[in-house]
DODRENRO-815847 format. One record per residue: residue in three letters; x, y, z of N, C-alpha, C in turn. Coordinates in steps of 0.05 Angstrom, whole numbers, padded with zeros to 5 digits, always signed. Layout:
N
ALAXYZXYZXYZ...
//
This chain:
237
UNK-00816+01289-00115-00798+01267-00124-00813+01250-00144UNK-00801+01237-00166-00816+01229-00183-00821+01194-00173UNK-00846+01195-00192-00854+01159-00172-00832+01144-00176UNK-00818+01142-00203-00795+01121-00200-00780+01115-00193UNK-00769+01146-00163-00746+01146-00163-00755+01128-00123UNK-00784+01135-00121-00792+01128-00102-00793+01100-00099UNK-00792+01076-00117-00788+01048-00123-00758+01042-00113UNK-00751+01052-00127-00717+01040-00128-00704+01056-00101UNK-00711+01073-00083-00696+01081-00060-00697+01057-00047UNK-00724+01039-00044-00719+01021-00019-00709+00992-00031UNK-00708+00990-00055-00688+00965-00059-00652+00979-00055UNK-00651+01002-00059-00622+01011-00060-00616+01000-00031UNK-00632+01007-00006-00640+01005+00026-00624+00973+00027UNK-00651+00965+00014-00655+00927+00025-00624+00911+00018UNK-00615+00914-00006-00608+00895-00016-00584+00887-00001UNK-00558+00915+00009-00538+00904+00019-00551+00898+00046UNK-00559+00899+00059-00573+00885+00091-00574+00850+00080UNK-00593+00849+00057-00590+00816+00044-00571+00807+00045UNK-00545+00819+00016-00528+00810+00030-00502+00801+00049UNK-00510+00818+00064-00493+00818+00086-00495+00794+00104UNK-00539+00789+00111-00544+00770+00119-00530+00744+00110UNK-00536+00744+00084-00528+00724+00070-00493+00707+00067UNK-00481+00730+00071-00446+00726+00070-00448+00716+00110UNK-00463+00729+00127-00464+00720+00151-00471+00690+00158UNK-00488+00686+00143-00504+00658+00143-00483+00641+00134UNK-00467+00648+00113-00444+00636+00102-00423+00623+00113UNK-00415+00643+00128-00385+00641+00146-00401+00622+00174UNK-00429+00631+00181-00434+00614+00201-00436+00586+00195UNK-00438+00582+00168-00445+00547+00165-00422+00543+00162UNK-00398+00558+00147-00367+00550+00150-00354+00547+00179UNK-00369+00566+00193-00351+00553+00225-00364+00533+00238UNK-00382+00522+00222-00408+00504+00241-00386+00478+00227UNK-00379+00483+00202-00366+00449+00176-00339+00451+00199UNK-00326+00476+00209-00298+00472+00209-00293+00464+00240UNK-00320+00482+00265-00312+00452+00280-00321+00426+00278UNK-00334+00424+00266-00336+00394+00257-00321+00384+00253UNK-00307+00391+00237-00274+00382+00221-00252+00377+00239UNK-00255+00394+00259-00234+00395+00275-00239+00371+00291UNK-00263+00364+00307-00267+00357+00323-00262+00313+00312UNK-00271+00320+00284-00260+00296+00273-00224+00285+00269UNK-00210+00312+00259-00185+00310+00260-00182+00304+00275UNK-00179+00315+00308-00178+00304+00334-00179+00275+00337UNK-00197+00259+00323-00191+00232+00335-00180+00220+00310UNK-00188+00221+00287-00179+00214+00261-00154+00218+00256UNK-00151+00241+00252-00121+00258+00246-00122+00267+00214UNK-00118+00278+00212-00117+00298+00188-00124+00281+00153UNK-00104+00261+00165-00126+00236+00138-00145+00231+00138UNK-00155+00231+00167-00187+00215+00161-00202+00239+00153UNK-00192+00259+00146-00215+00280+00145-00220+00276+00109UNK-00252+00276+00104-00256+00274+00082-00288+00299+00078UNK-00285+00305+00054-00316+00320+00043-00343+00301+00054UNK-00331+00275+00041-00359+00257+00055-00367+00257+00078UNK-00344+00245+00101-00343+00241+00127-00360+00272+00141UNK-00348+00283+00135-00353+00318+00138-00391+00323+00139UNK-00398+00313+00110-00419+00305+00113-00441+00294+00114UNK-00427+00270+00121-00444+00256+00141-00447+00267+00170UNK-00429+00276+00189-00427+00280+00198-00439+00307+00220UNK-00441+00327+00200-00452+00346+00193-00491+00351+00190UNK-00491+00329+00167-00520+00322+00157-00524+00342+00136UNK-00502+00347+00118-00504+00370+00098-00498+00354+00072UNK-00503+00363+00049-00494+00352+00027-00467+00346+00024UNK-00456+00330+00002-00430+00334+00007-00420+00366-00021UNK-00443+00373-00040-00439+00400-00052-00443+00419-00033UNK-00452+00413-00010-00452+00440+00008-00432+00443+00020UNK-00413+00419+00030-00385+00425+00039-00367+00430+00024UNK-00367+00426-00005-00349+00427-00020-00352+00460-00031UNK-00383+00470-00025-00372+00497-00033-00362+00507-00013UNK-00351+00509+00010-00334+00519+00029-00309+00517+00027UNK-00305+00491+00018-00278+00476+00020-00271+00463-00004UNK-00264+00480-00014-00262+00464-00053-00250+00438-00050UNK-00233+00430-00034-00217+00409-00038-00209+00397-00009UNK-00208+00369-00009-00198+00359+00012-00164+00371+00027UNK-00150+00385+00010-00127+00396+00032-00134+00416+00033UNK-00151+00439+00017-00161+00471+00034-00169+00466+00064UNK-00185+00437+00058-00209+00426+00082-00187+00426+00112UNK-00164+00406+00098-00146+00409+00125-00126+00435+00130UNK-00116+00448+00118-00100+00469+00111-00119+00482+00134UNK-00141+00488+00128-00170+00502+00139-00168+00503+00175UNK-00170+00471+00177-00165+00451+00208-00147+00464+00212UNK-00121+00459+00203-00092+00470+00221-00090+00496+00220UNK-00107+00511+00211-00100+00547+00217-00114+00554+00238UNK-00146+00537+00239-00161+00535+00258-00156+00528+00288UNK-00145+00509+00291-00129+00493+00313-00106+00505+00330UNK-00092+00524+00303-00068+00547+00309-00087+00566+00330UNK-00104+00571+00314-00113+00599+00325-00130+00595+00357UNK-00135+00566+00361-00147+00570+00386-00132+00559+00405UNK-00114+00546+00399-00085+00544+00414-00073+00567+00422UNK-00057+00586+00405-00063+00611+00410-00076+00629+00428UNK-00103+00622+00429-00125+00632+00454-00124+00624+00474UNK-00121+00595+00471-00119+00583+00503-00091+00584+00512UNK-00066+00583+00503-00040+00578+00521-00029+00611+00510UNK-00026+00625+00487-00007+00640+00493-00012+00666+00500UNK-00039+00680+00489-00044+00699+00484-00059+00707+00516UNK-00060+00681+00536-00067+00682+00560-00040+00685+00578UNK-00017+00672+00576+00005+00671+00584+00023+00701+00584UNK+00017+00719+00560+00028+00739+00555+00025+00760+00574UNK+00003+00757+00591-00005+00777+00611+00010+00775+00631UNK+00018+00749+00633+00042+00745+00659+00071+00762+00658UNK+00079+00766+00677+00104+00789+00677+00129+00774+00668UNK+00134+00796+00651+00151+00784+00628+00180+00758+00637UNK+00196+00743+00638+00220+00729+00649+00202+00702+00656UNK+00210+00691+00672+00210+00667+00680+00176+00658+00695UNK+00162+00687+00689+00132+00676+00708+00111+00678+00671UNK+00123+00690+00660+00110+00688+00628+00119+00663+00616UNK+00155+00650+00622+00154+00625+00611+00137+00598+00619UNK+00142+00603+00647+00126+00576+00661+00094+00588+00656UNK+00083+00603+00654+00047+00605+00638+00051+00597+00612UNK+00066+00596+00603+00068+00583+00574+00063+00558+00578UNK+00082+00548+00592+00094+00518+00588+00064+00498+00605UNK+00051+00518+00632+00036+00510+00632+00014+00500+00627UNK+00009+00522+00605-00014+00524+00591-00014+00509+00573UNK+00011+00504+00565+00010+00479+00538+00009+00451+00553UNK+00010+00446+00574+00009+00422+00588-00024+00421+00599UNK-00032+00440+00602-00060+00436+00604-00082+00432+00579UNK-00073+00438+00561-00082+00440+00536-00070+00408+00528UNK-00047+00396+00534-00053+00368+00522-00060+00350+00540UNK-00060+00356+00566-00085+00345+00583-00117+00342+00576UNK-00124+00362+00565-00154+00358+00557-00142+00337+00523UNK-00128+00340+00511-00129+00332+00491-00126+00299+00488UNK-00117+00295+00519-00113+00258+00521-00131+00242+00515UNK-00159+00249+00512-00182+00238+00497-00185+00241+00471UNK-00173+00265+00460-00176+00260+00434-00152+00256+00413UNK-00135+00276+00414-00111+00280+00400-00099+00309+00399UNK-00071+00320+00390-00057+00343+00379-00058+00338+00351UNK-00074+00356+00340-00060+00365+00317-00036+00355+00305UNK-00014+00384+00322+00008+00380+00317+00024+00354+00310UNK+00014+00332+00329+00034+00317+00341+00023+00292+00328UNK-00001+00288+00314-00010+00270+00301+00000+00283+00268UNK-00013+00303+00270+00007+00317+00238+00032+00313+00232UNK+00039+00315+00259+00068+00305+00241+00080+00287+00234UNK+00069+00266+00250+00068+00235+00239+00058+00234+00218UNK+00035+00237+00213+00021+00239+00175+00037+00244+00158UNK+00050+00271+00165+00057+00283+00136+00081+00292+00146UNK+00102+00273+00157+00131+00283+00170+00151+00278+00138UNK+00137+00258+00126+00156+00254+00096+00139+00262+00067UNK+00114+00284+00075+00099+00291+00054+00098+00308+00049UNK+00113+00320+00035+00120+00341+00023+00090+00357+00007UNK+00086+00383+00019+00063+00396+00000+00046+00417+00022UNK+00027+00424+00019+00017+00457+00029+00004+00448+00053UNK-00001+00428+00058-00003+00415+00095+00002+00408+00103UNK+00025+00402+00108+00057+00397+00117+00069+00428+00114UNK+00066+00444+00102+00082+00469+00104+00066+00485+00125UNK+00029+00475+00117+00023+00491+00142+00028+00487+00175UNK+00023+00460+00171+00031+00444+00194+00061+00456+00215UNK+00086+00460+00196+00105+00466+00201+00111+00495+00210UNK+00101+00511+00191+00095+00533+00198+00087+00542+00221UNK+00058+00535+00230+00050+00531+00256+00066+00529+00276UNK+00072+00509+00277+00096+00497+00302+00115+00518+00307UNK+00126+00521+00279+00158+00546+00286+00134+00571+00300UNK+00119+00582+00292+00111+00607+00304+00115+00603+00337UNK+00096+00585+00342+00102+00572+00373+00130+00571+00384UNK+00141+00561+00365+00178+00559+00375+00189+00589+00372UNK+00177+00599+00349+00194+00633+00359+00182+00649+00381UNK+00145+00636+00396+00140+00652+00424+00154+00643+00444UNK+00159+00612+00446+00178+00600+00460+00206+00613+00468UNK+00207+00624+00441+00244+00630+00435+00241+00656+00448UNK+00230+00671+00441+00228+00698+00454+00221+00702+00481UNK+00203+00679+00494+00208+00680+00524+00230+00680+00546UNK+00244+00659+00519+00268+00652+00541+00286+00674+00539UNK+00282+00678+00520+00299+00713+00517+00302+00739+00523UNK+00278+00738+00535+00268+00757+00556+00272+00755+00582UNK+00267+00719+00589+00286+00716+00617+00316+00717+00618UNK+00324+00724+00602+00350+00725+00593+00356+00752+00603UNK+00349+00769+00591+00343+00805+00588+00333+00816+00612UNK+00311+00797+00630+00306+00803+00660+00322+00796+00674UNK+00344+00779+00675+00365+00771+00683+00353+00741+00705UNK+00337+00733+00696+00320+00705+00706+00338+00683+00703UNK+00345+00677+00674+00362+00659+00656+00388+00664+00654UNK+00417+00655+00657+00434+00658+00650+00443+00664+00617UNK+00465+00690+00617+00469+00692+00591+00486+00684+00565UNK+00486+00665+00586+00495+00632+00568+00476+00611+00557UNK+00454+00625+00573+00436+00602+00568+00429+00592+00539UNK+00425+00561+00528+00424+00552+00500+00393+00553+00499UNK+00388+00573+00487+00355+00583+00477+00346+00559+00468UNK+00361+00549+00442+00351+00534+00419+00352+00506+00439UNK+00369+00499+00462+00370+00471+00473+00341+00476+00497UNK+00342+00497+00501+00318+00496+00521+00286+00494+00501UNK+00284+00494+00488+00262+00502+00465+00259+00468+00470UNK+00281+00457+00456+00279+00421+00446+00278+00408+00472UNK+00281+00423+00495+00271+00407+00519+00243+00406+00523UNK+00237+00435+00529+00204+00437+00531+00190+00418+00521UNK+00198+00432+00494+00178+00414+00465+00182+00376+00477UNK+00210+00367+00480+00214+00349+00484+00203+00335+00513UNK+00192+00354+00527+00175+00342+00559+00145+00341+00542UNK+00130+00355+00532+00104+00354+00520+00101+00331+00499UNK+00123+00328+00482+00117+00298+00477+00116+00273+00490UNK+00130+00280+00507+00140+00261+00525+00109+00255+00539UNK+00097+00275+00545+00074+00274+00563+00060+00265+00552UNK+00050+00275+00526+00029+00257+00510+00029+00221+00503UNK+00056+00213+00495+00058+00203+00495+00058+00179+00526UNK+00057+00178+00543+00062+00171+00562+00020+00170+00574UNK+00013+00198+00567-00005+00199+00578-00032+00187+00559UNK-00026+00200+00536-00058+00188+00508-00047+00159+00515UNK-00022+00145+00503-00018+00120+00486-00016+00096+00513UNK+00014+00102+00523+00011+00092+00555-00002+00096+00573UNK-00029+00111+00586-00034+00110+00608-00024+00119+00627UNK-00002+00127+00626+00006+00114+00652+00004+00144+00674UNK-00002+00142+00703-00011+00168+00713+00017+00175+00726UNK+00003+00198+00733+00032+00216+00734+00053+00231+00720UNK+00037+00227+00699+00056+00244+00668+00054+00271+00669UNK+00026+00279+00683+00029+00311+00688+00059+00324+00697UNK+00052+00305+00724+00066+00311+00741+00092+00308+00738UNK+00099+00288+00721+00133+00282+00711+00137+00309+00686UNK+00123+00320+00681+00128+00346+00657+00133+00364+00678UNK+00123+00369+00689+00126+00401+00713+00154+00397+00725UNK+00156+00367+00737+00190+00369+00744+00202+00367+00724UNK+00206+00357+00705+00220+00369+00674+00221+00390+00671UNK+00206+00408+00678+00207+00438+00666+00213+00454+00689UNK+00222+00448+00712+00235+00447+00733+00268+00445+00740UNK+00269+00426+00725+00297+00419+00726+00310+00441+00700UNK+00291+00443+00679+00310+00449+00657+00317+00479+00670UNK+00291+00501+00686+00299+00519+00689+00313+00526+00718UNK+00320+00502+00726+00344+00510+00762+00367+00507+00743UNK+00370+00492+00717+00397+00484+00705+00409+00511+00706UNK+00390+00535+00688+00400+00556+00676+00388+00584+00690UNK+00381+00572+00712+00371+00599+00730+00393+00619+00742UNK+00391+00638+00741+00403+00657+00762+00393+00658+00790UNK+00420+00667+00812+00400+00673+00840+00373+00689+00831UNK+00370+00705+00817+00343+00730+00817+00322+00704+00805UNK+00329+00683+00785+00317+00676+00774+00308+00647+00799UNK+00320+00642+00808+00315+00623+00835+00293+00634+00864UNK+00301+00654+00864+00292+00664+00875+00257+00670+00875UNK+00254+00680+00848+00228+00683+00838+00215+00653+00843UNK+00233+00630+00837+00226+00599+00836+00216+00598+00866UNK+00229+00605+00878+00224+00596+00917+00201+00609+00922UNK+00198+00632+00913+00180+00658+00928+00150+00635+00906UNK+00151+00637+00883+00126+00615+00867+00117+00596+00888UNK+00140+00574+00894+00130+00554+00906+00111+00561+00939UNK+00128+00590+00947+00123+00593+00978+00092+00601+00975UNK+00087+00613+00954+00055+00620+00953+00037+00596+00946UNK+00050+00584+00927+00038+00560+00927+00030+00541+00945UNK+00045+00534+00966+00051+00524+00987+00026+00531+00996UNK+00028+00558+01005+00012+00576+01024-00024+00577+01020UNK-00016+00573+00990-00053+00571+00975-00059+00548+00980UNK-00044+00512+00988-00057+00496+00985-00055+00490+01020UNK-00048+00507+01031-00062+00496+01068-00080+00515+01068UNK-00090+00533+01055-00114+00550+01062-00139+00536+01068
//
């Protein structure tokens, strides 16, 4: 083999390992800026988030955040896809395992009530976003919005399935049971971050209670009694 060709085999070797490292190192300091980001949105809300704040916060330049995040709305655009996606992890994509009808809706509904339980110290996203930017027209507000409907079409498709299992009556108003749910989880937050006041858990569970004896079937009642009777049964153990 000739000597020169013996030089250049091991940079051909090295270089993509570099940068691979390098694009690795990358994305890691981008998920290092973006929970940061998040964790500031959370109490701030989506305005307070700035390149500076970011890094200060951080302890990074503010050219080192900005090459991640060209601009203050990529920065939040960024937050709310982020926030989507681990929402996602924690309430639905856990909920889905539950058998399909009325024991997959209530893991939903639960899971989103546990999820703005931990959030009473800091904030929703959602629910502060939409206050921000409910009359601001532009690409975080669309993401914002976006978001939400996806949630509302897993919502929508739950109840539609208890529908199809024969859980739910097939009368039932999909789109009025959606604006209840949604409408008990504001309710909660509100009651629980702003008011204080205790017992908001617990006033959402009978809300989501009532909405589904409204539109239950016997099969779908039934499933409701046999829930509680185990439940029952788990807490004298």
């Amino acid at each position: 083999m000739p000597a020169s060709a013996k030089k250049v085999a091991p940079l051909r070797a090295v270089k993509p390992v570099r940068v691979a490292r390098s694009l690795q190192k990358g994305q890691q300091t981008r998920a290092a800026i973006l929970d940061a980001a998040l964790g500031l949105a959370s109490h701030m809300g989506l305005e307070g988030l700035s390149i500076g704040a970011l890094a200060d916060v951080t302890q990074m330049s503010k050219s080192g955040v900005f090459a991640h995040f060209g601009s203050r709305e990529e920065l939040q655009i960024a937050v709310v896809t982020e926030y989507h996606a681990k929402f996602e992890e924690e309430v639905f994509f856990t909920a889905i395992r539950e058998t399909r009808g009325l024991p997959r809706l209530r893991a939903m509904f639960e899971r989103w009530v546990r999820r703005v339980s931990i959030e009473v110290d800091s904030g929703c996203i959602y629910i502060s976003g939409a206050v921000e930017f409910d009359d601001r027209p532009g690409p975080v507000r669309d993401a914002l919005v976006a978001m939400v409907k996806a949630w509302h079409a897993a919502l929508h498709k739950a109840i539609r399935l208890s529908v199809e299992e024969g859980h739910l009556r097939t009368d039932a108003d999909i789109d009025q049971i959606v604006f209840e749910l949604h409408g008990l989880i504001l309710s909660l937050h509100h009651d629980a971050r702003f008011m204080r006041i205790p017992g908001a858990l617990a006033r959402a569970g009978v809300g989501f209670d009532r909405t589904i004896q409204f539109y239950a079937t016997p099969a779908g009642l039934d499933i409701e009694r046999s829930r509680k009777a185990l439940k029952s049964s788990a807490a004298k153990r």
